[in-house]
C-alpha positions in Angstrom: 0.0 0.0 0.0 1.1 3.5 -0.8 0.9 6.3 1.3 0.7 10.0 1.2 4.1 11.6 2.2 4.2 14.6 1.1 1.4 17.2 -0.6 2.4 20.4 -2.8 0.0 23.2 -2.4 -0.3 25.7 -5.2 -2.3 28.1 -7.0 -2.2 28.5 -11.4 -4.7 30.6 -13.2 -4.7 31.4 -16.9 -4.3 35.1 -16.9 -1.2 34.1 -14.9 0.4 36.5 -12.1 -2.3 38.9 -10.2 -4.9 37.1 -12.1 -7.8 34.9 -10.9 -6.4 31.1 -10.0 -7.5 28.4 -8.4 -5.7 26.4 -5.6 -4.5 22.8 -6.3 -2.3 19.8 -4.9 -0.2 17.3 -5.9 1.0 14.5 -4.1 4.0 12.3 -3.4 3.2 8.8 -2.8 5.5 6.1 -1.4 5.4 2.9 0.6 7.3 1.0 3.2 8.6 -1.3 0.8 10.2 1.4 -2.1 13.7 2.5 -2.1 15.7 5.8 -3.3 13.9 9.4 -2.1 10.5 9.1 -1.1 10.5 12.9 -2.6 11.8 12.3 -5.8 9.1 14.2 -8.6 8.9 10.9 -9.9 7.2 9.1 -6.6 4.3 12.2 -7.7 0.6 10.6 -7.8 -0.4 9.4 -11.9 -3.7 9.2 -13.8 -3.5 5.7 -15.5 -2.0 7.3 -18.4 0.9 7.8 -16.3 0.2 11.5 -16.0 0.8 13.6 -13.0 -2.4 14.3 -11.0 -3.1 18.2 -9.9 -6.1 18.0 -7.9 -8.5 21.2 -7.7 -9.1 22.0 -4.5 -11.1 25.1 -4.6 -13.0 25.0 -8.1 -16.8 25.2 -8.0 -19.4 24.9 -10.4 -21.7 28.6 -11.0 -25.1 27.6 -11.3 -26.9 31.1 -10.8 -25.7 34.5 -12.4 -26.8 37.7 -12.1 -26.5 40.5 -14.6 -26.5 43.7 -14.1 -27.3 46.5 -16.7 -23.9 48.0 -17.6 -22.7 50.5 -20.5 -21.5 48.9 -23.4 -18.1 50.5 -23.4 -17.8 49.4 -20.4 -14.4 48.0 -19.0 -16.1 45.3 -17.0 -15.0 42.1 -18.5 -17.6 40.2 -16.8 -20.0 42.5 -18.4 -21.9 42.7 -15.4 -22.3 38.8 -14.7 -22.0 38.0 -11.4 -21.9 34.4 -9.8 -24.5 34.2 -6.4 -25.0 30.4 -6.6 -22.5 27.4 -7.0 -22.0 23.6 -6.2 -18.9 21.9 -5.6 -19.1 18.1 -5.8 -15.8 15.4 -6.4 -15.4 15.8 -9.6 -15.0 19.8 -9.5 -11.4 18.0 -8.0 -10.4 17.5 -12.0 -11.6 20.8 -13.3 -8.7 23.3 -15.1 -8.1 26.7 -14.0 -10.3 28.1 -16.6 -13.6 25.9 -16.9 -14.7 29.0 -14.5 -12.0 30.9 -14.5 -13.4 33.9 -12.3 -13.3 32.9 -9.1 -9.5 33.0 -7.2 -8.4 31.1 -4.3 -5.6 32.9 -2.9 -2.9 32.7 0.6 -3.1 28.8 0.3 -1.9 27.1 3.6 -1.5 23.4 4.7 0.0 20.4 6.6 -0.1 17.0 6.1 0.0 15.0 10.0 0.2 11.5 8.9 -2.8 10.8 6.6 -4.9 14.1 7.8 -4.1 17.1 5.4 -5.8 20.4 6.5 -5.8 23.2 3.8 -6.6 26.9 4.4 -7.3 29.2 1.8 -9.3 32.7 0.7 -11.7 32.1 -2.0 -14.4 34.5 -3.7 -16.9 33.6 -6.3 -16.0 37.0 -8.2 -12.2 37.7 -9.1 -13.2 40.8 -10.9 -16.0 42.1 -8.7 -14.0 41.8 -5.9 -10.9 43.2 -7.3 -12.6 46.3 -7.1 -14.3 46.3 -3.5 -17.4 44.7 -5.1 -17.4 41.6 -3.4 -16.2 39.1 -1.0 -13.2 36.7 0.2 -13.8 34.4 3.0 -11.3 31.6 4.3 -11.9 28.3 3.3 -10.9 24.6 4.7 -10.5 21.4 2.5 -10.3 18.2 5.1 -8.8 14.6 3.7 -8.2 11.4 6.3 -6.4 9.5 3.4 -3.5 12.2 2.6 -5.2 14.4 0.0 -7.5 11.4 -2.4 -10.9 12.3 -0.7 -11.8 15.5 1.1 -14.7 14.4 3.3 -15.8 14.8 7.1 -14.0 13.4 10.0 -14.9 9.0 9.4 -16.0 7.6 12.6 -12.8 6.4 13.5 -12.0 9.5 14.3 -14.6 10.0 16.4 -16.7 11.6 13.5 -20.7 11.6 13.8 -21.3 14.0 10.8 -21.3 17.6 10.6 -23.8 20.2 9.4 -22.2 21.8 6.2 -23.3 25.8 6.2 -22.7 28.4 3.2 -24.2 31.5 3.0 -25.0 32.8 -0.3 -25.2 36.8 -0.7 -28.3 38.2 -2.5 -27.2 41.0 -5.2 -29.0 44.1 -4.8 -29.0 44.7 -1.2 -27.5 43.1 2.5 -29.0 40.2 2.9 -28.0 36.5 2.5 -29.6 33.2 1.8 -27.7 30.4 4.6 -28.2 26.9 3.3 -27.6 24.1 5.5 -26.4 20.4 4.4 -26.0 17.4 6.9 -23.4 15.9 5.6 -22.7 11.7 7.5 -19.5 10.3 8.7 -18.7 7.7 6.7 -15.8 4.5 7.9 -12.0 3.9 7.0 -9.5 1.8 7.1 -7.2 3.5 8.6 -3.7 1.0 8.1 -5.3 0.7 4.3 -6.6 3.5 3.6 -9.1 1.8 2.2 -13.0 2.9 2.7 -15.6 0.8 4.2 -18.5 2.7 3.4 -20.1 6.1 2.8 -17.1 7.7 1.0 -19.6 9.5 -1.7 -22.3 10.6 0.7 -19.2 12.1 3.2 -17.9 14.3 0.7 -17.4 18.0 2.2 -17.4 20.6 -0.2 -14.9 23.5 0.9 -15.9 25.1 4.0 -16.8 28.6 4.8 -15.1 29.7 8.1 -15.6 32.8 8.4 -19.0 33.3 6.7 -18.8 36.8 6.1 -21.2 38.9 3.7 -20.3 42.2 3.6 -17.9 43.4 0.8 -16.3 46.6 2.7 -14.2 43.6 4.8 -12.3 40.8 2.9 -10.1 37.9 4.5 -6.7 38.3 4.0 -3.1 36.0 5.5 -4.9 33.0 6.7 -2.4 30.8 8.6 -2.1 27.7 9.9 0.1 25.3 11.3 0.2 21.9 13.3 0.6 21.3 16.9 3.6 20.4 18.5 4.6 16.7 18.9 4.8 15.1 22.3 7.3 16.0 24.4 9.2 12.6 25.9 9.1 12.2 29.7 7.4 15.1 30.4 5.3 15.6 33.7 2.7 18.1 31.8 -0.2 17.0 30.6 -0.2 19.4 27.7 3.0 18.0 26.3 1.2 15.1 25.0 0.0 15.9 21.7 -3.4 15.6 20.6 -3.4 14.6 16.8 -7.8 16.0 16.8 -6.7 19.5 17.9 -6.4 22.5 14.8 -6.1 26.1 15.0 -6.5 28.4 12.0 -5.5 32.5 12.3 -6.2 35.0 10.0 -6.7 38.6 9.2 -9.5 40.9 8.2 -8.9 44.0 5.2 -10.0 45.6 2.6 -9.1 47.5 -0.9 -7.2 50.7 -0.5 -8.1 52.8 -3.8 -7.0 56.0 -5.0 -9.0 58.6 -4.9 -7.4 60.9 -7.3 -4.1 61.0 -8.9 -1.9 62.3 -6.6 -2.6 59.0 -4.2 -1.6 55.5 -5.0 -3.6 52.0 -4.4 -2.1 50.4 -1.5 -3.8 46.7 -2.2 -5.7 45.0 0.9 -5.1 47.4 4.1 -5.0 45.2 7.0 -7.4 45.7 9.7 -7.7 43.0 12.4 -7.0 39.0 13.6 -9.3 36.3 14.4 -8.7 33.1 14.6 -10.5 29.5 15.9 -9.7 26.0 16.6 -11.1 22.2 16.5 -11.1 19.7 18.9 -12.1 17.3 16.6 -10.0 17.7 13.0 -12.2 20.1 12.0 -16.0 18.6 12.5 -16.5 21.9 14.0 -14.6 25.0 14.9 -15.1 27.1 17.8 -16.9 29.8 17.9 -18.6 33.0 20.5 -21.8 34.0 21.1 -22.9 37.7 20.1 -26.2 39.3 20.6 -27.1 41.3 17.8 -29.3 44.2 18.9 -32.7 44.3 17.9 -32.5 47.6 16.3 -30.2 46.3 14.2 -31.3 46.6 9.7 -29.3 43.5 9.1 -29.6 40.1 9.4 -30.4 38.1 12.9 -31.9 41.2 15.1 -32.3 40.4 18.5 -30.5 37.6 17.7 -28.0 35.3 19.3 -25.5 34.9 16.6 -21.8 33.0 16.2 -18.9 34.9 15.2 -15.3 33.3 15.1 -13.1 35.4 18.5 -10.7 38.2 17.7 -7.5 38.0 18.2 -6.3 41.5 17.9 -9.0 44.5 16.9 -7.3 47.8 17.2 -6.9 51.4 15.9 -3.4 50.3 13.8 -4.0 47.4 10.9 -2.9 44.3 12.6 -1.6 41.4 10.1 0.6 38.7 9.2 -0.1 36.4 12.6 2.6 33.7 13.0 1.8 30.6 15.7 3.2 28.0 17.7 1.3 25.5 19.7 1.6 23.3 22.9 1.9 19.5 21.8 -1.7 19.3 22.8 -3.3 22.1 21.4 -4.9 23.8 24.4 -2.3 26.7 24.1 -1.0 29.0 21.2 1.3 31.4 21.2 1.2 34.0 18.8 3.1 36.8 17.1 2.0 39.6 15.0 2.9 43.4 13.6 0.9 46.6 14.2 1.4 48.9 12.1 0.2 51.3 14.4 -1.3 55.2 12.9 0.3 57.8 10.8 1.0 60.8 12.8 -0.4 58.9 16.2 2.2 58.6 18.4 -0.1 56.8 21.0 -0.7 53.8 18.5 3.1 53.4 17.0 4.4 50.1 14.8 5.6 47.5 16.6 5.0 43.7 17.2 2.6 41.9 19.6 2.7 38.9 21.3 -0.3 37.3 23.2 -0.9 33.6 24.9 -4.0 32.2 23.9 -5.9 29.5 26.2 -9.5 28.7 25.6 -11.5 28.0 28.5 -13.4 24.8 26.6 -9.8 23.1 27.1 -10.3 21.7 30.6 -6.3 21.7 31.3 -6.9 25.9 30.9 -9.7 25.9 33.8 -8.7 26.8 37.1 -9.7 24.9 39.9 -12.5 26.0 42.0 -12.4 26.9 45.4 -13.9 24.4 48.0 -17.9 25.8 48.5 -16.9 26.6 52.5 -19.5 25.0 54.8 -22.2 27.2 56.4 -21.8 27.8 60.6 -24.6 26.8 62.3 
């Protein structure tokens, strides 16, 4: 049997550099048995033609358009077409970069932990639109248990009972949003094999929204992510024994900088904020905190409880590029980051951050409670 060792996580387009692209992998398969470098291009997975697979991670089938009245003359490639619906299904894994070439998956991240590969990535529907503030990047996460063949949910070896699969689709005209909701089962696998058992089709994931945000004046930018640390040998500390179900994902929040005139510049995606939110249980579900959305509000949810993913740093100055390190079992990260601070604000100057993060639903960051004292007669 051959085995995944390593995956190569890249983005191609056809307009080529700047342009709309899609994010792929290819893997490096080797077994117990083989000799010479188990990294060699040639150990790379093949079709039957003996072709080199590039698997699509992030390609998606349109199925509803919009189009908006625009001038002729106009520069607008798209011509006003604009993607609101799509699918994404197993075989969108063999599509080129140009069967729909306009949406981009950009800031592709990764790991491969034995057979689990987590990939992180920005993705909107509309290169174009959202090139120029008109629509949205979210992060995305792919999730395959046999090194990068299937992406499904967790099997139930490990520990998976199915997930509930959410998207939300924007509506084009004003601020709402259509949330569709798919239960998606856990399905069973060999896991010295790699073989499945059953309900490999009906576990398919399609990629999944993290962030789930709507509103095109804030785009995700410099996701990150990276695995926990392994166990540390003959030590007392409970949280030095890894915890292979445990995953953490970081990003930032931004938007377009445009000139206004000709005597400024564009400055690309500003950075704004961090967020950031983990699994316990390889991604089935991600943490998340409870917000109460006023009832005055004219959006969605009012009087509401809503989830929102937690913030890691929301400032005056445009926080960014977030780097992390974990305790072996995940109930710990610590993370780095810049500030760029404010022009002219001495009060909120450059300079980098540094922060400890421990989530109360990890028991081993709970402190222990204080014996109830008995009441005196």
């Amino acid at each position: 049997m051959k085995g995944t060792v390593m995956v190569m996580v890249f983005k191609m387009g056809e307009e080529g550099k700047g342009g709309a692209s899609d994010v792929y992998i290819q893997r490096w398969l080797t077994s117990s048995t083989d000799t010479g470098n188990p990294y060699a291009a040639s150990r790379r997975a093949k079709d039957s033609s003996g072709t080199v697979v590039s698997t699509n991670v992030s390609s998606v089938t349109p199925t509803v358009w919009v189009d908006k009245e625009v001038p002729e003359e106009t520069d607008d490639k798209d011509k006003g077409l604009r993607v609101t619906r799509w699918t994404q299904d197993p075989t969108n894994t063999d599509d080129y970069s140009w069967e729909y070439s306009n949406d981009s998956g950009q800031g592709q991240r990764g790991y491969l932990r034995g057979d689990f590969l987590l990939l992180a990535y920005t993705w909107t529907a509309n290169f174009r639109a959202a090139d120029n503030g008109n629509d949205i990047y979210n992060l995305y996460v792919r999730r395959s248990f046999d090194g990068g063949a299937n992406f499904t949910v967790a099997p139930e070896e490990y520990g998976g009972d199915g997930v509930t699969w959410i998207q939300r689709f924007k509506n084009p005209g004003d601020a709402s949003f259509d949330e569709v909701t798919v239960d998606i089962p856990a399905g069973s696998i060999d896991k010295k094999t790699l073989l499945w058992n059953s309900g490999l089709a009906d576990s398919f994931e399609p990629a999944r929204n993290i962030t789930l945000m709507t509103k095109n004046e804030v785009n995700i930018i410099e996701p990150r992510t990276t695995p926990t640390a392994g166990t540390i040998a003959s030590s007392p500390y409970t949280e030095d024994v890894n915890d292979p179900a445990v995953h953490w994902l970081f990003w930032g929040t931004g938007s377009l900088y445009l000139a206004n005139s000709s005597d400024e510049e564009d400055h690309g995606k500003v950075p704004y904020d961090l967020g950031y939110t983990f699994s316990r249980n390889y991604g089935d579900d991600w943490a998340y905190e409870e917000k109460t959305v006023p009832t005055d509000s004219s959006g969605n949810h009012a009087g509401e409880v809503t989830q929102r993913t937690y913030w890691l740093a929301k400032g005056a100055g445009g926080e960014g590029e977030a780097q992390a390190k974990f305790s072996p079992d995940g109930s710990r990260a610590y993370v780095v980051w810049t500030d760029l601070g404010l022009e002219g604000d001495p009060s909120v100057a450059m300079d980098a951050w540094f922060a400890r993060v421990m989530p109360y639903a990890f028991e081993q960051n709970q402190a222990p409670a204080d014996p109830v004292a008995e009441p005196t007669p």
